[in-house]
C-alpha positions as CSV (number, residue, x, y, z in Angstrom):
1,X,-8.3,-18.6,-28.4
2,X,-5.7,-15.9,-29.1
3,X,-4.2,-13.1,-27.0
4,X,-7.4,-11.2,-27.3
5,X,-9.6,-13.5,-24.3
6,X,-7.3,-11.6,-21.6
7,X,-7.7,-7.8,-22.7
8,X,-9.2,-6.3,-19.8
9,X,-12.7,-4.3,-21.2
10,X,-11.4,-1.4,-19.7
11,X,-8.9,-1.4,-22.0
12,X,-10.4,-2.6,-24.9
13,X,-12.4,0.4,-26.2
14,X,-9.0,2.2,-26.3
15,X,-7.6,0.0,-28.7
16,X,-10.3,-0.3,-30.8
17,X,-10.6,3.6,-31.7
18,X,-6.9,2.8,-32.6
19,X,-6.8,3.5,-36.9
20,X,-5.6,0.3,-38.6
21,X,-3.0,2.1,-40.4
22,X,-0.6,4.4,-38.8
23,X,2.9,6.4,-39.8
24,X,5.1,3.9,-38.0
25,X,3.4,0.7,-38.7
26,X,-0.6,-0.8,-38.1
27,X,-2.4,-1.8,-35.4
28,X,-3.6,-5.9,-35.6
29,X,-6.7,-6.1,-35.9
30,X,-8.4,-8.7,-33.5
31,X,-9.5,-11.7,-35.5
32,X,-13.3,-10.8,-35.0
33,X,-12.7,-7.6,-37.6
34,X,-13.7,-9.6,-40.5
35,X,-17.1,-8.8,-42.1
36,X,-17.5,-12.2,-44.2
37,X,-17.1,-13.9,-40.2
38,X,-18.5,-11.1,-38.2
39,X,-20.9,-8.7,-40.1
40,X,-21.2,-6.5,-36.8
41,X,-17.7,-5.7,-37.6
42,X,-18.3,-3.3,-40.0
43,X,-20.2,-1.3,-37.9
44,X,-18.0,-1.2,-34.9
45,X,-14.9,-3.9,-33.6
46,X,-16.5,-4.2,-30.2
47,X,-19.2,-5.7,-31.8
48,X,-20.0,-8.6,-32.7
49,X,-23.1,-11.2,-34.1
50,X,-24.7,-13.8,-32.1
51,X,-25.2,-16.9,-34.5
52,X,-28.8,-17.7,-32.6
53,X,-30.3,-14.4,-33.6
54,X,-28.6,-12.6,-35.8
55,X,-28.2,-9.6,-33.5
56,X,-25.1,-7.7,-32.3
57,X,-23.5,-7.8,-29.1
58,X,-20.4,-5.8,-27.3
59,X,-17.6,-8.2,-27.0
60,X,-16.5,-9.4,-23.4
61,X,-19.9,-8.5,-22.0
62,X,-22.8,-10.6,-21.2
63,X,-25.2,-9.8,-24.0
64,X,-26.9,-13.0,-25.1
65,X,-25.1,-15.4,-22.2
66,X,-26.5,-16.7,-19.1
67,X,-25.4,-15.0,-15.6
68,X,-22.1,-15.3,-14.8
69,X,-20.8,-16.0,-18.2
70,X,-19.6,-13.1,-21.2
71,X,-19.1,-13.2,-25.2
72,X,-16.0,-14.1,-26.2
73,X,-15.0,-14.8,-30.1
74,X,-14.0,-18.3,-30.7
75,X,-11.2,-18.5,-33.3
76,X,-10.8,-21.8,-33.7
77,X,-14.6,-22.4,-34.5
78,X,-14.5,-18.5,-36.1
79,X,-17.6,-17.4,-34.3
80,X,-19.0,-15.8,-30.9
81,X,-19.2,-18.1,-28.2
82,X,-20.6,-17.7,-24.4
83,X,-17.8,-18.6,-21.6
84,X,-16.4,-18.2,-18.3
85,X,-14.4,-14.7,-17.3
86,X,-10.6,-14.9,-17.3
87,X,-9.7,-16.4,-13.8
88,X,-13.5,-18.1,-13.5
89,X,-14.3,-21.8,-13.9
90,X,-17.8,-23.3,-14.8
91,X,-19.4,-25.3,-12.5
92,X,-21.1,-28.4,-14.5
93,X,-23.9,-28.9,-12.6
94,X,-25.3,-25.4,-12.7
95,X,-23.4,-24.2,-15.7
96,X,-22.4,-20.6,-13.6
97,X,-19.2,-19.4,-13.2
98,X,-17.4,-18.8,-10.3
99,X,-13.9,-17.5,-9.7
100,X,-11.1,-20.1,-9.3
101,X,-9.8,-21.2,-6.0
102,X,-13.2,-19.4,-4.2
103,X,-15.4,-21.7,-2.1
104,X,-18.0,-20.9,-5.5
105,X,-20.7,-23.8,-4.9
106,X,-18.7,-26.2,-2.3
107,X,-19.2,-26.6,1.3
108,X,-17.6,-24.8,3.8
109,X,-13.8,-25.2,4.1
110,X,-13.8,-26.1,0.5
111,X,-12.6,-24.4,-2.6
112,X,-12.9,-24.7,-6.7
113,X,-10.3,-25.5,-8.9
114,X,-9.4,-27.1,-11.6
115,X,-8.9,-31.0,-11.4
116,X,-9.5,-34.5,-13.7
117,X,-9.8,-32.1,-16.6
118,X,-13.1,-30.2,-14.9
119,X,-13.7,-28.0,-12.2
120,X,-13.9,-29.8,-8.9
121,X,-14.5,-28.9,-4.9
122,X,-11.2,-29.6,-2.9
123,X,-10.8,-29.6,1.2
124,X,-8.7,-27.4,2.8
125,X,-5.2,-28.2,3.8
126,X,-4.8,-28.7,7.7
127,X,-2.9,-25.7,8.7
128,X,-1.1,-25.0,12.8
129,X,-2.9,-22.7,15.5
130,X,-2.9,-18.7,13.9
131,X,-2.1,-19.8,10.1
132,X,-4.7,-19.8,7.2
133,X,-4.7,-21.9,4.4
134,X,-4.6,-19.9,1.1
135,X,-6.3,-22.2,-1.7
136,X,-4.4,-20.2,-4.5
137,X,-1.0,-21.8,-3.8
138,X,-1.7,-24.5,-0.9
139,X,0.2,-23.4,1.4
140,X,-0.2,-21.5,5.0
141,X,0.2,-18.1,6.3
142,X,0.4,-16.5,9.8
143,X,-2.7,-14.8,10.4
144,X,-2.2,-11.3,9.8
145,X,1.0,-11.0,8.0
146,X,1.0,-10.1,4.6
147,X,1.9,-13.4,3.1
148,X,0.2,-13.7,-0.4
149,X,-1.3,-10.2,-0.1
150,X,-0.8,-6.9,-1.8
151,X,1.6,-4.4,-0.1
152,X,-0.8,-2.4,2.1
153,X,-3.0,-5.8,3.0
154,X,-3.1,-8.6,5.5
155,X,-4.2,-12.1,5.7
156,X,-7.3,-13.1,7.8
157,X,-10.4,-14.9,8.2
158,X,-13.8,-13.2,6.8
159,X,-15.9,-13.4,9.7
160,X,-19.0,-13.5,8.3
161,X,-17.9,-16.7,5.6
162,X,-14.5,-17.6,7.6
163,X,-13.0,-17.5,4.2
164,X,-9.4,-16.3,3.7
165,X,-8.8,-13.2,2.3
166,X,-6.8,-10.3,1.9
167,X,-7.9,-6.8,3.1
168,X,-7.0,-3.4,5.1
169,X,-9.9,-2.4,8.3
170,X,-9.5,0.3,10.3
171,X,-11.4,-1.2,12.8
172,X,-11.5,-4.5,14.7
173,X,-9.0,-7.3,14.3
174,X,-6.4,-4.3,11.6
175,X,-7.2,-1.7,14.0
176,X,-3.5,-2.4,15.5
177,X,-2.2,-2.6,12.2
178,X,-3.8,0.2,9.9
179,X,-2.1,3.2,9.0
180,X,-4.3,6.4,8.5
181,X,-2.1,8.0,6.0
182,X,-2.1,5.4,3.3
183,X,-5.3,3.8,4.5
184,X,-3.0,1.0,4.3
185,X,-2.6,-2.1,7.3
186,X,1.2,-3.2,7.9
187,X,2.4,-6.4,10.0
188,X,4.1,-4.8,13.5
189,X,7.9,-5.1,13.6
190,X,7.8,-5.0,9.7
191,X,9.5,-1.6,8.0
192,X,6.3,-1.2,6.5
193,X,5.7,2.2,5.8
194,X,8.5,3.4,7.9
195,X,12.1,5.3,7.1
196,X,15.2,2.8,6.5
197,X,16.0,1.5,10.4
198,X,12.5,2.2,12.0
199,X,9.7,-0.5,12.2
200,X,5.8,0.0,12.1
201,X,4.8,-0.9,15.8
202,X,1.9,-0.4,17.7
203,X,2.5,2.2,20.8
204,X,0.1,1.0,23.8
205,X,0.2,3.9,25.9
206,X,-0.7,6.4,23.0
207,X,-2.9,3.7,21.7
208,X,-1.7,4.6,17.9
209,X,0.8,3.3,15.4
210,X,4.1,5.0,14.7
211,X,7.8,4.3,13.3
212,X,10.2,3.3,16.2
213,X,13.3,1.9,16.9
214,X,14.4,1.9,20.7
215,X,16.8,0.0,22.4
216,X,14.6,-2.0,24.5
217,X,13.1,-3.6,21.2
218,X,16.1,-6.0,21.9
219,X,15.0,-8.8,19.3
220,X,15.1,-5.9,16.5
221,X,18.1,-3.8,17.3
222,X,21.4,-3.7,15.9
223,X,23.7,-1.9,18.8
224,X,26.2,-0.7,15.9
225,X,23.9,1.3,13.7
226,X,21.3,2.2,16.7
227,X,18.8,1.0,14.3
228,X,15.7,-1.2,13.9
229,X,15.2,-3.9,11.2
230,X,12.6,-6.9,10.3
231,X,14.3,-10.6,11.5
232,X,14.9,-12.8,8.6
233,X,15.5,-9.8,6.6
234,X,18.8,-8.9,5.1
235,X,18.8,-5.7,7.1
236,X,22.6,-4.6,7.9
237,X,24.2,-7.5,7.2
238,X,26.7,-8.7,3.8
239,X,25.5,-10.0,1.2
240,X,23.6,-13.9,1.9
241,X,23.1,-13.1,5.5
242,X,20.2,-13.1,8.0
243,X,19.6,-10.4,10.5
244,X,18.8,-12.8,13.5
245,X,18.0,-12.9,17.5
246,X,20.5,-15.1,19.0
247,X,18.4,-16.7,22.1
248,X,21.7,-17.6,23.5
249,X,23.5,-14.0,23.6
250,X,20.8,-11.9,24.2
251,X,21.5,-9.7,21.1
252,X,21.1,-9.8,17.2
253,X,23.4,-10.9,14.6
254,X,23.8,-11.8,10.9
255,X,23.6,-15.7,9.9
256,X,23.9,-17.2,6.7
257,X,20.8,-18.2,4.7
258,X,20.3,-22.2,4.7
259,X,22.9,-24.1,2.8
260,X,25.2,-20.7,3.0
261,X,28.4,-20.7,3.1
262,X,30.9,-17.8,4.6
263,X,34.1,-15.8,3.3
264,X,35.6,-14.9,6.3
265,X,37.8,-12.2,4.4
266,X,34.3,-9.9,3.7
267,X,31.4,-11.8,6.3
268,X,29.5,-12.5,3.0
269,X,27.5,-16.0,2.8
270,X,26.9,-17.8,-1.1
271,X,25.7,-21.1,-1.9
272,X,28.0,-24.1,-1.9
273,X,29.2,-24.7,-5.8
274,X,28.3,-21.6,-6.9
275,X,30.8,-18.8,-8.3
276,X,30.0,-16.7,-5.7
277,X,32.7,-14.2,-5.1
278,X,35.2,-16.2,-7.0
279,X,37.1,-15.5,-10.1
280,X,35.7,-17.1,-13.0
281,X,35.8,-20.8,-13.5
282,X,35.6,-21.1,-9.9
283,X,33.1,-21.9,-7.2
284,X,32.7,-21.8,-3.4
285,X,33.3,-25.2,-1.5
286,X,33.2,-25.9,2.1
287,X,36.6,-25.8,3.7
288,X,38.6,-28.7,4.9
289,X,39.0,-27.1,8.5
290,X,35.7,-25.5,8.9
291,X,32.5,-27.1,6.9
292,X,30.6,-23.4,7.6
293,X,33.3,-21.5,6.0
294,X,34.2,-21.5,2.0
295,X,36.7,-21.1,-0.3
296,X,37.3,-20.8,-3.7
297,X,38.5,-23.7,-5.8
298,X,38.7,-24.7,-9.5
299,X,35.6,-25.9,-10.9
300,X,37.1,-29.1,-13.1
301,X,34.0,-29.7,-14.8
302,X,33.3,-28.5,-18.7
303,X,29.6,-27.4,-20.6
304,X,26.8,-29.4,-19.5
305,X,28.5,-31.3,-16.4
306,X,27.6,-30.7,-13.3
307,X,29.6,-31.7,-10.2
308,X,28.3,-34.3,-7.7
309,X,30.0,-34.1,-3.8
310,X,29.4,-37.1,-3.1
311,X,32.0,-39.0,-5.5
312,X,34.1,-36.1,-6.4
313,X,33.2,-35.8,-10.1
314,X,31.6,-34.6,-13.0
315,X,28.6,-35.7,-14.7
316,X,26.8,-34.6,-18.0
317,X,23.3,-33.2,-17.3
318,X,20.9,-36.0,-18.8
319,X,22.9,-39.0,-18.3
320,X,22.4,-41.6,-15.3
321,X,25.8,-40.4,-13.5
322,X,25.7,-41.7,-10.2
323,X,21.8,-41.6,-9.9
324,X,19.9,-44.5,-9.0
325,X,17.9,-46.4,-11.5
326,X,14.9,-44.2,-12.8
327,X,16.5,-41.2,-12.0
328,X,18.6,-38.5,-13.8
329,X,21.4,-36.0,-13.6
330,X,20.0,-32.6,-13.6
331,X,20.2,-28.8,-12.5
332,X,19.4,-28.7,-8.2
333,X,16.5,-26.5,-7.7
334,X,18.1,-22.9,-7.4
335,X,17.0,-19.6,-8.8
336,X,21.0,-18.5,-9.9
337,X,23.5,-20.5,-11.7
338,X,24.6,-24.3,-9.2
339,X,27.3,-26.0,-10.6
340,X,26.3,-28.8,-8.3
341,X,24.2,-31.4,-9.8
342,X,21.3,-33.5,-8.5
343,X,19.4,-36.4,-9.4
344,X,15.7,-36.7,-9.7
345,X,12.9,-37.5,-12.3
346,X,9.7,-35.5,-13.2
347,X,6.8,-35.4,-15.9
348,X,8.3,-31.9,-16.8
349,X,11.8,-34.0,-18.0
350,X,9.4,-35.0,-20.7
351,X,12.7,-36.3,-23.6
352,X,13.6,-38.4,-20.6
353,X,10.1,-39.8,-18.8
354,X,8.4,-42.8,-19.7
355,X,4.8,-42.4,-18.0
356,X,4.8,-46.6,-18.0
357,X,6.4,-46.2,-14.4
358,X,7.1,-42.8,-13.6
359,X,10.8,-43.0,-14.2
360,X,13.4,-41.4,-16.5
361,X,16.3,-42.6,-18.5
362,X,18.8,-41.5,-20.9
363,X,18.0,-42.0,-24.1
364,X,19.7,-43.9,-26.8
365,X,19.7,-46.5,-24.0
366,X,17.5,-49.7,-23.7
367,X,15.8,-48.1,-20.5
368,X,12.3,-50.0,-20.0
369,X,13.1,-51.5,-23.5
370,X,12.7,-55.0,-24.7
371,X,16.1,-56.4,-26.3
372,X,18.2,-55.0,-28.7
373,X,15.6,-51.7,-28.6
374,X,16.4,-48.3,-27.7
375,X,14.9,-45.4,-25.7
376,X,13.8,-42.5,-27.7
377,X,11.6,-39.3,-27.7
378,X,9.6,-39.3,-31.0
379,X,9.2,-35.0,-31.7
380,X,6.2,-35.8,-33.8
381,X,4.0,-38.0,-30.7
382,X,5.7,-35.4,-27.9
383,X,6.5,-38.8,-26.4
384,X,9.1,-41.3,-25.6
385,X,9.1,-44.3,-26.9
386,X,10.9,-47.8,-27.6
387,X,12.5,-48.1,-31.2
388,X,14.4,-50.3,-32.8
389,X,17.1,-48.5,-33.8
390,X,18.7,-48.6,-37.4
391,X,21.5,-45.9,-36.5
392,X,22.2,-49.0,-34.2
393,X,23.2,-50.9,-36.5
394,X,20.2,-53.1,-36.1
395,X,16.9,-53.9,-38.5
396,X,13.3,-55.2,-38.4
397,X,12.3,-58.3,-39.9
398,X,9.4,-59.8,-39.9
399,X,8.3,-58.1,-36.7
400,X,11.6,-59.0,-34.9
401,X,14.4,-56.1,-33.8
402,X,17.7,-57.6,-33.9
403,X,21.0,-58.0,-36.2
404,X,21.3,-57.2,-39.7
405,X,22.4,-60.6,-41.9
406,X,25.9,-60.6,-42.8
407,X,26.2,-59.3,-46.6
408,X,27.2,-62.3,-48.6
409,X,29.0,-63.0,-52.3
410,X,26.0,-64.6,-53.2
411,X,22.5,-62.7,-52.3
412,X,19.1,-64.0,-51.7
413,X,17.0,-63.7,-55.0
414,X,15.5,-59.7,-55.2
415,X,11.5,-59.6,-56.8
416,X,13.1,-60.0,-60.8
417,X,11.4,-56.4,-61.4
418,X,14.1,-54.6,-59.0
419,X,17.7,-53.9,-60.0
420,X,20.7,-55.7,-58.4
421,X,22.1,-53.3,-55.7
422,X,25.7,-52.4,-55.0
423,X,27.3,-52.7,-58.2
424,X,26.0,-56.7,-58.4
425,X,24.7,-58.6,-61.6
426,X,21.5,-60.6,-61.7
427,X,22.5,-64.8,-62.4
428,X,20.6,-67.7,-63.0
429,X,20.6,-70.5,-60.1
430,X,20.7,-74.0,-60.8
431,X,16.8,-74.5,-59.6
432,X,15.9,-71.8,-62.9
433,X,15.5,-69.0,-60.4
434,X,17.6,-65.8,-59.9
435,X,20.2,-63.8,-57.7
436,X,22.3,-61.2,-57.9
437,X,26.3,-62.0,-57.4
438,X,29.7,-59.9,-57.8
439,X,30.7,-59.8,-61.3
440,X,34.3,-61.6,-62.0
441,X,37.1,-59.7,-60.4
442,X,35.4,-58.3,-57.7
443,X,34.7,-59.4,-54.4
444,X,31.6,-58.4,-51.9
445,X,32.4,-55.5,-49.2
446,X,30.4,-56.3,-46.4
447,X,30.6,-52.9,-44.6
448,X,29.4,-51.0,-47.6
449,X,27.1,-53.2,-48.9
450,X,28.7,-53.0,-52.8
451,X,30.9,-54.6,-54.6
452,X,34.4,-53.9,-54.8
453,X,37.6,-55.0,-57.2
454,X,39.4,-58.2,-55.8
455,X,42.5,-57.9,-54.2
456,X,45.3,-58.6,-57.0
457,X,48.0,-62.0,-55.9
458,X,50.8,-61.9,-53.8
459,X,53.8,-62.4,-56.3
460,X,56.9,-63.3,-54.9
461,X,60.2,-61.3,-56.3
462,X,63.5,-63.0,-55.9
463,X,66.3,-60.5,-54.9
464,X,69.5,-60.9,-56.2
465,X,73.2,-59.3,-55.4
């Protein structure tokens, strides 16, 4: 299927009453618009003919389908097909639809996805006292924070299916949380709706929602601006840091992000072996006299190496480096630009992974490879494989991978309908057969595989006074 399955019908119409040909260029037309395919076509593009009866049918609708399911246009098989909506799986058993990672037809605490190449019921994960497990990407959320939700909505529990899902109430469990003039729900101590330096609280003695920022919210507020922010946000501190509570001091204060490391001269916090604040061909390392601190040194390796701490040098992305068998030099997982490298091994490293046993190896190697056989990826299989190499300076024969015969003066006998290669002669044998030698003067050159002139004599030249 082409682009066209995801246009939303809303949409659709509007592109349709599009002309084909305009001033600046045309409009594609979708591959349904083709009368010898789709008669229906000539009377309108949202149209189009259902091969049971003849009849037309508005695209992306259910017209001829069972519940749950709409018309699509097939273009691999050219012709109008029933399926599932876009985000919707089919359950087998029933043939409906329901939308993907809903419960759908699975028992409680369950949910449908995709799985084994069908769609299948998994459990929920197992999740701590006031989290929810949210099916759509496994992990778990503090009840009534935003986590995977839309700005404006909260996590919770359905309580009529205890389901997750995301939603804004003005009443009941949101009633602490909803604000009336967005008809939007906000997490308290979040900025939320509020002005830079206030948070969205709930006020118990006006029984009502406002934007605050007061001194005695002590695990909020930053003494030096006499303002409010979120913790674990940036809020007023340099660049890579955390605004904090420090259980210890009683008051707030900025701390690096995980794996963070500072510049005293500005406060600021960057990854280690990145370039950071650092001039160009530099990155930040720890410092000899404080491990927390950084400084900028020169980074010594060149394109495509990446620098390992734990031995001091550099190592070409791809290549074994100081990895442990089955496992490969590669970028550390980081959303900027780490000039420190890691070692690891994944499906996804697919010129390097050899499903066999789950490992990866640089190629051109004999990895999981029988003898004198290399590890390659083959581009037209999309997979790796074990080859005996010729570039290798090694051949088959007769099933076998392994050195090439020397070239002699005198060849075996070639079928008598082939020429003698390399400049050779064909000669009769003693036994009435045939080979192919080196004509006189010449002499065999093994590491071109042709013949070649004989070296002339050494003659000897007396000097005299």
């Amino acid at each position: 299927m082409t682009g066209w399955r995801t246009l939303s019908p809303l949409l659709l119409p509007l592109l349709l009453s599009l002309s084909v040909s305009v001033r600046a260029g045309s409009v594609i037309a979708p591959p349904w618009v083709d009368a010898a395919l789709n008669p229906c076509s000539s009377e309108s593009w949202q149209l189009v003919q259902w091969p049971a009866d003849g009849r037309c049918y508005p695209i992306f609708q259910r017209g001829p389908c069972p519940p749950s399911q709409e018309l699509i246009w097939d273009s691999a098989g050219r012709r109008a097909v029933c399926a599932c909506p876009t985000g919707h799986l089919e359950h087998a058993a029933t043939a409906r639809c329901y939308r993907r990672h809903s419960r759908g037809p699975c028992p409680r605490r369950h949910f449908f996805t995709d799985g084994a190449g069908r769609a299948t019921c998994r459990p929920f994960g197992e999740c701590a006292p006031g989290h929810i497990f949210w099916p759509a990407d496994g992990q778990c959320h503090e009840r009534l924070t935003r986590g995977p939700c839309a700005r404006g909505e909260l996590l919770a529990l359905n309580p009529l299916t205890l389901e997750p899902e995301c939603g804004c109430s003005r009443s009941g469990q949101m009633a602490r949380s909803y604000w009336p003039h967005t008809d939007s729900c906000y997490q308290e101590y979040t900025r939320g709706p509020c002005p830079h330096g206030l948070l969205f609280v709930f006020n118990a003695s006006r029984q009502a929602v406002e934007c605050s920022c007061r001194p005695q919210m002590r695990e909020h507020y930053h003494s030096d601006t006499g303002q409010c922010f979120p913790q674990q946000a940036r809020g007023p501190c340099p660049h890579g840091n955390l605004f904090v509570f420090n259980n210890a001091t009683g008051r707030t204060e900025c701390r690096c992000e995980p794996g963070g490391l500072r510049l005293p001269a500005t406060g600021a916090c960057y990854r280690g072996y990145t370039q950071g604040a650092c001039a160009g061909g530099q990155f930040v390392v720890p410092a000899a006299d404080e491990p927390r601190h950084g400084v900028c040194a020169d980074n010594p390796c060149r394109r495509g190496e990446l620098f390992f701490p734990t031995d001091g040098r550099c190592h070409r992305v791809g290549e074994r480096g100081p990895c442990p068998v089955g496992q490969l030099v590669h970028y550390e997982p980081y959303r900027g630009v780490s000039h420190r490298g890691a070692c690891g091994c994944s499906a996804r490293l697919r010129l390097n992974y050899w499903p066999e046993d789950g490992r990866c190896y640089q190629q051109l190697t004999r990895g999981p490879c029988p003898p004198q056989h290399a590890f390659v990826f083959n581009a037209a299989s999309g997979r790796t494989e074990c080859r005996c190499e010729r570039r290798r300076g090694r051949a088959v024969g007769a099933g076998v991978c392994g050195a090439p015969p020397a070239l002699q003066d005198t060849a075996a006998p070639p079928p008598t309908e082939r020429p003698c290669p390399g400049g050779r002669e064909p000669a009769a044998t003693a036994d009435g057969g045939r080979e192919c030698r080196c004509p006189p003067g010449t002499v065999a050159d093994r590491s071109r595989g042709r013949c070649r002139p004989a070296p002339r004599p050494l003659q000897m030249v007396r000097i005299t006074r």
